[in-house]
C-alpha positions as CSV (number, residue, x, y, z in Angstrom):
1,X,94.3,75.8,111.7
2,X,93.4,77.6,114.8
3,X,93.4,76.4,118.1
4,X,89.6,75.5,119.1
5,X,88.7,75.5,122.8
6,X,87.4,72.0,123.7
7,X,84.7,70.8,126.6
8,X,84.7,67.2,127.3
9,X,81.8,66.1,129.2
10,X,82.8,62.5,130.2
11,X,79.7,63.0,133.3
12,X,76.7,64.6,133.4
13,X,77.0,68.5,134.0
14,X,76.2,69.8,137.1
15,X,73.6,72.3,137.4
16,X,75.9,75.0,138.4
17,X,77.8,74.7,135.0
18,X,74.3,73.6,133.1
19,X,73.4,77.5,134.2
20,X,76.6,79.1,133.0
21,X,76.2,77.4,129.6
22,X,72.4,78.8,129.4
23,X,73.7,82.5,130.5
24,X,76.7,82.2,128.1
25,X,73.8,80.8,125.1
26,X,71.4,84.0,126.0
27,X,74.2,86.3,126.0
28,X,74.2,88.6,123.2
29,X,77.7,88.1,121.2
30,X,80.1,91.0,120.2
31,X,79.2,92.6,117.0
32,X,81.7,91.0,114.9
33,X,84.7,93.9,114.0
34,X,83.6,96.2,116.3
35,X,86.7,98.1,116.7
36,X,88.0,97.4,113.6
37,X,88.0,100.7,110.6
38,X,86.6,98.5,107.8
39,X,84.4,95.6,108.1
40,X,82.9,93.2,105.6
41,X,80.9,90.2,106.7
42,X,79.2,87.6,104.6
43,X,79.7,89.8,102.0
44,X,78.0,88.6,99.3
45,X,78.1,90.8,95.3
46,X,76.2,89.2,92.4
47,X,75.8,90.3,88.7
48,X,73.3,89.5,86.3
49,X,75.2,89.6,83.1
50,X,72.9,88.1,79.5
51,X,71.2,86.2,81.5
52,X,74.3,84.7,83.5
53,X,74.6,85.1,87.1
54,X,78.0,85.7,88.0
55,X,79.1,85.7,92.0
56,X,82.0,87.9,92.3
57,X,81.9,87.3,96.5
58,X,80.7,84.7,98.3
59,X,80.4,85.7,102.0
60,X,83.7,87.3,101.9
61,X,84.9,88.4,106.2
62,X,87.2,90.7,106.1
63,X,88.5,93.1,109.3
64,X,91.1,96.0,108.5
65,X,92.2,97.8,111.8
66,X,93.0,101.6,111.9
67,X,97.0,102.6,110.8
68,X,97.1,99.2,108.7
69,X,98.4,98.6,105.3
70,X,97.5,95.6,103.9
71,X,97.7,93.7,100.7
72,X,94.8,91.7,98.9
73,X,96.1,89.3,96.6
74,X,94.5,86.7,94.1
75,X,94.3,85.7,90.8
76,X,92.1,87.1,88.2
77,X,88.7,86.8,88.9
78,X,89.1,86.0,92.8
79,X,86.7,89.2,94.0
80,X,89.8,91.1,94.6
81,X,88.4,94.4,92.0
82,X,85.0,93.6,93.5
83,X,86.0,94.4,97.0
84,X,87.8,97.5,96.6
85,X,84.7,98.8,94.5
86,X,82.0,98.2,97.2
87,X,85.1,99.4,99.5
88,X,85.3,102.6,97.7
89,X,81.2,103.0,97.4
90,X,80.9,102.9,93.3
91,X,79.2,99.4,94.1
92,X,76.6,98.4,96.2
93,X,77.0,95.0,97.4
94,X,73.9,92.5,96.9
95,X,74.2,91.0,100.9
96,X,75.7,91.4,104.1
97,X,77.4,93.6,105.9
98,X,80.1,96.4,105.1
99,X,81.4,99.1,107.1
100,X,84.1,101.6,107.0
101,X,84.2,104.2,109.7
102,X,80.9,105.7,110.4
103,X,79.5,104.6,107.4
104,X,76.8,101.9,106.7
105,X,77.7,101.4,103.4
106,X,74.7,98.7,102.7
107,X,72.1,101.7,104.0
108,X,73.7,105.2,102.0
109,X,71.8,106.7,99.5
110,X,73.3,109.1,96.2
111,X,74.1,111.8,98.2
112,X,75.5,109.9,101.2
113,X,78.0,108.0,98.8
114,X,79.3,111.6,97.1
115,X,80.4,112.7,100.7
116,X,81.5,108.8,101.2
117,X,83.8,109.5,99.1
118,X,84.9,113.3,99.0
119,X,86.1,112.2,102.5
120,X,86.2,108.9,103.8
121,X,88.4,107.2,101.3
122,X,90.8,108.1,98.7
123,X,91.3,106.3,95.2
124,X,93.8,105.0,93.1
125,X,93.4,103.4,89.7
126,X,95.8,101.5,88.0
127,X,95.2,103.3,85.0
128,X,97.2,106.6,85.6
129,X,95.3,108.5,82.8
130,X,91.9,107.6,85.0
131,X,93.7,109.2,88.2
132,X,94.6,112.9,86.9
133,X,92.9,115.6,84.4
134,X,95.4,116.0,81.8
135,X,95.1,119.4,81.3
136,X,96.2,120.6,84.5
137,X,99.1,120.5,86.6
138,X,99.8,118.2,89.5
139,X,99.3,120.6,91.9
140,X,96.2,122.2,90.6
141,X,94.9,117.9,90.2
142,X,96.0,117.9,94.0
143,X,93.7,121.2,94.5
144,X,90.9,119.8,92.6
145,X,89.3,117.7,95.3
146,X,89.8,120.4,98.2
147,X,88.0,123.2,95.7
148,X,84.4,120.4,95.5
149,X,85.0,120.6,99.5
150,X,84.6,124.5,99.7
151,X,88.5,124.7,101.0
152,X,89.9,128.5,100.5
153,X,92.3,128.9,97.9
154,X,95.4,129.8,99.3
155,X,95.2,126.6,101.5
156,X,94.8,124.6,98.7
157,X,98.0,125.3,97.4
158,X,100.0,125.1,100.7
159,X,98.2,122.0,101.6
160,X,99.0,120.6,97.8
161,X,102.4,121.1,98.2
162,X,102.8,119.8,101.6
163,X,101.5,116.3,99.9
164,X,103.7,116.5,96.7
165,X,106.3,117.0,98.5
166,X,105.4,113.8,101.2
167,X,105.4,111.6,97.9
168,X,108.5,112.6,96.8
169,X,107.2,114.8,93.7
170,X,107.0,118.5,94.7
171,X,109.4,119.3,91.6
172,X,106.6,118.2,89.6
173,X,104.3,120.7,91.1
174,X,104.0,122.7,87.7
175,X,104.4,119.9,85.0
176,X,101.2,118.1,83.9
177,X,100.9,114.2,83.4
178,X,102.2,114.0,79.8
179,X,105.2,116.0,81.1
180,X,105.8,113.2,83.7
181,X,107.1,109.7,84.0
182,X,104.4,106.4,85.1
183,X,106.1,106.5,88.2
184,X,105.6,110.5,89.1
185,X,101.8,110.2,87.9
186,X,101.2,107.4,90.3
187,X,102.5,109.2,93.4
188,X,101.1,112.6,92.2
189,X,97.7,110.6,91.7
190,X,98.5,109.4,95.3
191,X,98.7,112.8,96.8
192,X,95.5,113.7,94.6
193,X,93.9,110.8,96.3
194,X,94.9,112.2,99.6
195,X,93.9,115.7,99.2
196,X,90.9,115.5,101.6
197,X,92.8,114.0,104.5
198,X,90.5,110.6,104.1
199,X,91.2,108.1,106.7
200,X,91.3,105.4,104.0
201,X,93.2,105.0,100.5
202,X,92.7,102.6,98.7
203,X,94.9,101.3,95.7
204,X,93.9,99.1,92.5
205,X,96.6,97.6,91.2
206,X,99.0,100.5,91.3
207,X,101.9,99.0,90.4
208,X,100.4,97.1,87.1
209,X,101.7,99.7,84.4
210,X,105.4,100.2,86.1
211,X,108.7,98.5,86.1
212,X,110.0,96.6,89.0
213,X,112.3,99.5,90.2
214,X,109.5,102.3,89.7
215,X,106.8,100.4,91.7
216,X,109.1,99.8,94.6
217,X,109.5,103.6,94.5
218,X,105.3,103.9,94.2
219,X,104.7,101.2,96.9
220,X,107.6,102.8,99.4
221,X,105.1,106.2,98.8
222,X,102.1,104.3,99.9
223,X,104.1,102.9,103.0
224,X,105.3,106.2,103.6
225,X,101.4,107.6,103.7
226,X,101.2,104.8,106.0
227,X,103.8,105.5,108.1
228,X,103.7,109.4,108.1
229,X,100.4,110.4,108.0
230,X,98.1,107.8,109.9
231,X,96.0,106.4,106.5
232,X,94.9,103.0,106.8
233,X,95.9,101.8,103.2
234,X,94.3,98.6,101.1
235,X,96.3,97.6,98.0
236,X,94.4,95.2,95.8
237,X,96.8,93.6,93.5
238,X,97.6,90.1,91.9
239,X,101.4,90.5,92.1
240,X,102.3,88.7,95.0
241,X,105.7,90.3,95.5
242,X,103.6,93.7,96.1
243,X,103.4,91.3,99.5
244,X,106.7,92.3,100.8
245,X,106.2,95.5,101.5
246,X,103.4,95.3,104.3
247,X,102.5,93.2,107.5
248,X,99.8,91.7,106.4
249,X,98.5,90.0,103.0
250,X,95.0,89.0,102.5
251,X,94.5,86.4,100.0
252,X,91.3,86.0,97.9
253,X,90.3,82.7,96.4
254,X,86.2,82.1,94.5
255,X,84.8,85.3,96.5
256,X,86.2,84.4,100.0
257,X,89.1,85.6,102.3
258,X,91.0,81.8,102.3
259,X,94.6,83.2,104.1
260,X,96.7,85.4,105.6
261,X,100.4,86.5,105.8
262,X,101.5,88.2,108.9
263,X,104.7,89.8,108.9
264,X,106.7,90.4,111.8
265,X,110.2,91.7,112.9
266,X,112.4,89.3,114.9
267,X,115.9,89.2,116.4
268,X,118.2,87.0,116.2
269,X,120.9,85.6,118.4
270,X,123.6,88.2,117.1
271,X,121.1,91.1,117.6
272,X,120.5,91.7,114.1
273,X,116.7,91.9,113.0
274,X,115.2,89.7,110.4
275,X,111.2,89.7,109.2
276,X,109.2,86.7,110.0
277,X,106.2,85.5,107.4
278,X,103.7,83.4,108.9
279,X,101.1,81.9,106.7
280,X,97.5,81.6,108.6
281,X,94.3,80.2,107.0
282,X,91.2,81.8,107.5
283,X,88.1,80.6,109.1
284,X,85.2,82.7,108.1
285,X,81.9,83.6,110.1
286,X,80.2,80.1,109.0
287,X,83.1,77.9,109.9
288,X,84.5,77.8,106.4
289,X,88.4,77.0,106.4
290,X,89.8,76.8,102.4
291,X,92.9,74.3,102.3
292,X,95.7,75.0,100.2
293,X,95.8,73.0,96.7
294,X,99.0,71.5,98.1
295,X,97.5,70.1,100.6
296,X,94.4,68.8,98.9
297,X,96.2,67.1,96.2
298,X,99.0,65.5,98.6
299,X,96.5,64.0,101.3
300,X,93.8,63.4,98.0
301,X,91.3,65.4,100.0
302,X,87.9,65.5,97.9
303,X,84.3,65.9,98.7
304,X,83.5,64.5,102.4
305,X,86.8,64.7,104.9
306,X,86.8,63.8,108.4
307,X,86.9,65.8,110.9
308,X,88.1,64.8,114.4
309,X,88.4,67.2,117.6
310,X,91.5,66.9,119.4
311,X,92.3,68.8,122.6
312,X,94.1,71.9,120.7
313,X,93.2,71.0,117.5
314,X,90.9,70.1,114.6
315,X,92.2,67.2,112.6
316,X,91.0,66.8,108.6
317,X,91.5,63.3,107.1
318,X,90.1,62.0,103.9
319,X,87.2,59.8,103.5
320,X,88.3,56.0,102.7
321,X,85.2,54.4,103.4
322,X,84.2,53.9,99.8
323,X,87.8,52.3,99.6
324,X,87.4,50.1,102.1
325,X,83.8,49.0,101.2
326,X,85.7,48.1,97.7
327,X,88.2,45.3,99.6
């Protein structure tokens, strides 16, 4: 867990630090994610489904900073799909608070959402049949979106093939999607998805109908958009080896962010470079820390724990007072 800053008051406070307290108490805190390009907090989505009320997320906190790629991970049913819909404005989320840019996403109307996102974010299903119109070629699907956004025609087609060809797929500039492999739809729907210069794309599992050597060619064309071209990119996928290709995973568990990956590059004593995971959990806006399974089932950790405050750290024990009133 984090370190926690600790004030032990073994005297009375004097008034000059009583004061300092009661200024620190009145001051108004920093709006949580300020600087950051997408923000979710307390995000909370409910459905109503025969009667059934399902709760897809659960005060999910989530920060994504500009020029990021990151990876959300976890398992069917985590929130995962949930997120990248209210992310992508084709859901409205039933609480809290979501921002991407600009743009309030909890206070848009109809017409706010269409310009959301003709150029805010781009989208990629998983499905490459939903991504591209199959009765046009890949460059006229890359021109589609600039012609809704009034862009004149013979920019559309330099601007189209200046994207094909960042993904890798300019040759297919005059085939359409039946005349192209999984692989070449996904990065021509990529460059589709791109075709308005959003600041964000964001990715569904894009990798779920490929083989393992044609997705590491689709997710090197996302880290490439990445890397060449500024987007911030969010890949939502349950494939945790999708993981290895960005710094940071973001892992999803009942609704709620509950850890992170950070990768890192690191030098060792010969001077050659290696990458560094570290695994972080995630303490949320209300305090809420989820423990690893492992963890839970090793130390038998259920219902009350107890907590004790240490000077750089929290410590979580289990309860054994109903074993010990059983001696």
């Amino acid at each position: 867990m984090d370190a926690v800053d600790q004030l032990r008051v073994e005297e009375p406070l004097a008034p000059s630090t009583l004061s300092a307290l009661e200024e620190r108490a009145r001051a108004r805190p920093e709006e949580f994610g300020r600087a950051a390009l997408i923000v979710c907090e307390s995000l909370v989505r409910i459905y109503q489904s025969e009667g059934i009320e399902v709760q897809a997320l659960q005060g999910l906190d989530l920060l994504v900073e500009a020029g990021e790629m990151v990876a959300v991970v976890g398992a069917s049913g985590s929130g995962k799909s949930t997120l990248l819909s209210v992310l992508s404005g084709l859901d409205v989320p039933t609480a809290g608070r979501v921002r991407v840019g600009p743009w309030d996403l909890m206070a848009m109307n109809a017409r706010d959402r269409v310009r959301y996102r003709r150029t805010m974010v781009g989208f990629v299903w998983q499905q490459t049949a939903r991504n591209l119109v199959p009765y046009l070629t890949a460059a006229e699907n890359v021109a589609l979106p600039m012609a809704l956004a009034g862009r004149p025609r013979k920019q559309r087609a330099a601007d189209a093939a200046g994207l094909l060809d960042v993904l890798g797929v300019g040759y297919c500039a005059g085939r359409r999607p039946a005349q192209m492999s999984g692989g070449e739809q996904q990065r021509v729907a990529i460059a589709t998805a791109l075709a308005n210069a959003p600041q964000v794309l964001l990715a569904d599992e894009p990798t779920g109908e490929l083989d393992t050597a044609t997705s590491a060619d689709v997710l090197e064309a996302l880290r490439a958009v990445n890397r060449d071209l500024g987007t911030t990119v969010v890949v939502v996928t349950h494939d945790p080896g999708v993981s290895e290709h960005v710094q940071r995973t973001v892992a999803i568990r009942d609704g709620r962010t509950s850890s992170e990956v950070l990768r890192r590059t690191a030098t060792r004593d010969d001077g050659t470079e290696h990458v560094v995971a570290e695994e972080f959990a995630v303490l949320d806006r209300a305090g809420r820390v989820q423990l690893p399974r492992e963890y839970r089932e090793t130390l038998d950790l259920v219902g009350r724990v107890r907590l004790a405050l240490e000077q750089s750290h929290v410590e979580v024990h289990p309860d054994r007072s109903a074993e010990e009133g059983d001696r």
